[in-house]
N, C-alpha and C positions, 0 to 999 in steps of 0.2 A: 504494500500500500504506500502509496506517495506520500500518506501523512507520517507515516512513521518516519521514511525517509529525512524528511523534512526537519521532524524533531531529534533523528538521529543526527544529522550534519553539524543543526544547530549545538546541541549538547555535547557533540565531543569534541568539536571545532573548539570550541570557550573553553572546555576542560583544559584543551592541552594548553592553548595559552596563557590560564592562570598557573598550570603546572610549572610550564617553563619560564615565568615570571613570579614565582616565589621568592625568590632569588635574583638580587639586583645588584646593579654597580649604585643606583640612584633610585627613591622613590619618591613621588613628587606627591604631594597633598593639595588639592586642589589644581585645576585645570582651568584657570581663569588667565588671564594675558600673563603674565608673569610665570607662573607654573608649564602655559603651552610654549614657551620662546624661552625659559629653561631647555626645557624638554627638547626643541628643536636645535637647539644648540649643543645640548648633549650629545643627543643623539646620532646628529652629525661627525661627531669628533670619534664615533663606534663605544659610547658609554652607554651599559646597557641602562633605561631609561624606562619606571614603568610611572603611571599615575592613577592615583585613585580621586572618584569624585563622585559626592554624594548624590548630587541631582543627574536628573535627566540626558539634561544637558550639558554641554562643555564651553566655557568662552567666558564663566563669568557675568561680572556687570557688563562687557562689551554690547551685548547687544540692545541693550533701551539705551544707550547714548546719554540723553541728559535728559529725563520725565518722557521719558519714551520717544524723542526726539531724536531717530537712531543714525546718528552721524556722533562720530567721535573727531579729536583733536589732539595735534601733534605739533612740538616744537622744532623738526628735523625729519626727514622721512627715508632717513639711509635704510633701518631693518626693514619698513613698510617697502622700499624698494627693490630689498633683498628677498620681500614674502610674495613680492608682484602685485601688490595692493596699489589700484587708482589711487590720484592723491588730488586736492584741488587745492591752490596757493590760497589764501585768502589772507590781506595782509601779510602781520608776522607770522605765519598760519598754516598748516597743512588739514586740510578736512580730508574725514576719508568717509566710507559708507559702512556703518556697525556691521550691515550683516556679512556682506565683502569681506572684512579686515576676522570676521569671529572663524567666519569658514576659513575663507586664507591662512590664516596662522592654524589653525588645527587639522587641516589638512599638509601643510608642511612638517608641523613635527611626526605627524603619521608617517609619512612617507621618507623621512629620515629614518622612524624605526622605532620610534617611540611607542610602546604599549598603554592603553589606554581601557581603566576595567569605572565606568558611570556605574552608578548606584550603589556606590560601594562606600562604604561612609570609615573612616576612620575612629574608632572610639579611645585608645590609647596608641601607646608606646611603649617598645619593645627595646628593656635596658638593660644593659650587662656590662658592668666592668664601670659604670657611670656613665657611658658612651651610649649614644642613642644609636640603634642597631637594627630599627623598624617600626611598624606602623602591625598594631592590632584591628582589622578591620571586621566588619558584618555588611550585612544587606541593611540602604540605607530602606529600605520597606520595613523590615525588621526592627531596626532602629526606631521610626515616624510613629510605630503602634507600640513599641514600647513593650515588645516580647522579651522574655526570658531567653534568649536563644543565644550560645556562646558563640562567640568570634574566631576569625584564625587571622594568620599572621604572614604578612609578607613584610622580608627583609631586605635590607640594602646596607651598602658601607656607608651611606649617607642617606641624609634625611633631609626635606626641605618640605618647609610649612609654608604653603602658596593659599591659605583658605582665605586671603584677603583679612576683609576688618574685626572677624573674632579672634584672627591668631592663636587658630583653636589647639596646636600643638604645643606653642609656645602655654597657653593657658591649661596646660595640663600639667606643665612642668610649674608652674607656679601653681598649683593649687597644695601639689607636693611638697613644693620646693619656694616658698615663698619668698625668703631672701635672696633668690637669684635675680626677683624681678619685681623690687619694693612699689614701686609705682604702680597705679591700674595699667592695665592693657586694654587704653583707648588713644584712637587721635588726637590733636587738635584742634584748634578752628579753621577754617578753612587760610591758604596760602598757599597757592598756587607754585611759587617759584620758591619755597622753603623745600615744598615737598619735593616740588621734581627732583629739586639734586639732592636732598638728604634721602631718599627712597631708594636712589643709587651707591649714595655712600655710603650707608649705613647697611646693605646690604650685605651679609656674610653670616659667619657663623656665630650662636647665640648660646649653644650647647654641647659638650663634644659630641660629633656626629648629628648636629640640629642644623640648618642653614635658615634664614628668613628672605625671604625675598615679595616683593611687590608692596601690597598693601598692609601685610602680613607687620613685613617691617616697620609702617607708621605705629601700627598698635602697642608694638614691643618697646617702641620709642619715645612714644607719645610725639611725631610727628603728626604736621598739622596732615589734615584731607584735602586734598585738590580737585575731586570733582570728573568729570568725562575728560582726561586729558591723559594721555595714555603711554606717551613716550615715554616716562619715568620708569614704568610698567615694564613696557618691554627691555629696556635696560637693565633694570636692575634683575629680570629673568637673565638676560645674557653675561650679568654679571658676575652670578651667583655658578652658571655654567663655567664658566672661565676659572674662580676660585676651587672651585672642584677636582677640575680639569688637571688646576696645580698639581692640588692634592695627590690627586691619580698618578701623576707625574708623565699625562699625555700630552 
């Protein structure tokens, strides 16, 4: 029967590649512009690259733009050039089109090599030796209803918390570990030009084997929020790739 077929392709198809991505060089938490331009950047350079993300979909806040006004904003557009994303000048300005720029970018770390498992929610961290060493995940359905249903666990030599503005990794190690991160883990007020470059600078690592990156980082920082503007995003993903990279010693 065709349906069986069907269900058969689908199900072992998925199996294997959670099987064979148990086991990581990188695991990326959240798949929002920072975490997928990680990932592409990773993954590029042959560092095996997997990412887990709770919803549905992938791309993050990219695609409402600013109150659902789906165009985003850039101060430079070399990686947009580099992902083949339209650009339109506007002023000091590059506009691009959200849903263009959401598929663009996540179809390039795709095809770099990137694995990507949606609905897969993160609930802790996997520590050994004080070095973070992985990601406890579950089904983010399972998670939403609030089952009793245990998790498992994909690991990696590194770790990056791309969940944007809960810096839900990072806030896990503080609920433990409170003195690592005496401050809340919020942004902010908004500052535009605070944030783009300290979103990049401040990019790195926060734990041994933690990395932050993106939005992630304003939270851990208490950097201000800046809004639909996105280049910071991408940067500090390719930033965070690069530091790794170091690491790696590729």
């Amino acid at each position: 029967m065709i349906e069986i077929e069907i269900s058969r392709v689908i199900i072992e198809q998925y199996s294997r590649r959670l099987s064979e991505h148990l086991e990581n060089d990188v695991v990326i938490v959240g798949a929002g512009p920072a975490g997928l331009a990680a990932s592409y950047y990773l993954s590029k350079a042959g560092i095996k690259t997997t990412i887990v993300e709770k919803k549905l979909s992938i791309g993050g806040g990219i695609w409402g733009g600013a109150a659902g006004y789906n165009v985003v904003v850039f101060e430079d557009k070399d990686i947009l050039d580099e992902i083949g994303v339209t650009t339109k000048k506007e002023a000091d300005l590059y506009a691009a089109d959200a849903i263009e720029f959401a598929t663009a970018l996540a179809y390039k770390a795709k095809k770099a090599g990137a694995e990507i498992f949606n609905l897969t929610e993160a609930e802790d961290i996997v520590l050994k030796d004080e070095t973070v060493k992985g990601v406890v995940v579950n089904s983010a359905s399972v998670r939403t209803l609030g089952l009793h249903v245990d998790p498992f666990c994909i690991c990696a030599k590194y770790v990056i918390d791309g969940t944007g503005h809960p810096a839900e990794l990072v806030g896990m190690l503080k609920r433990r570990k409170p003195e690592l991160f005496p401050q809340p883990l919020q942004e902010y007020f908004m500052d535009v030009e605070t944030s783009e470059a300290g979103v990049v600078e401040k990019t790195g690592e926060v734990y041994p084997g933690l990395y932050v990156a993106g939005m992630s980082v304003c939270d851990a920082f208490g950097l201000p929020r800046m809004g639909p503007i996105f280049g910071g995003m991408l940067k500090s993903g390719k930033r965070v790739a690069e530091l790794i990279k170091n690491k790696l010693e590729i």
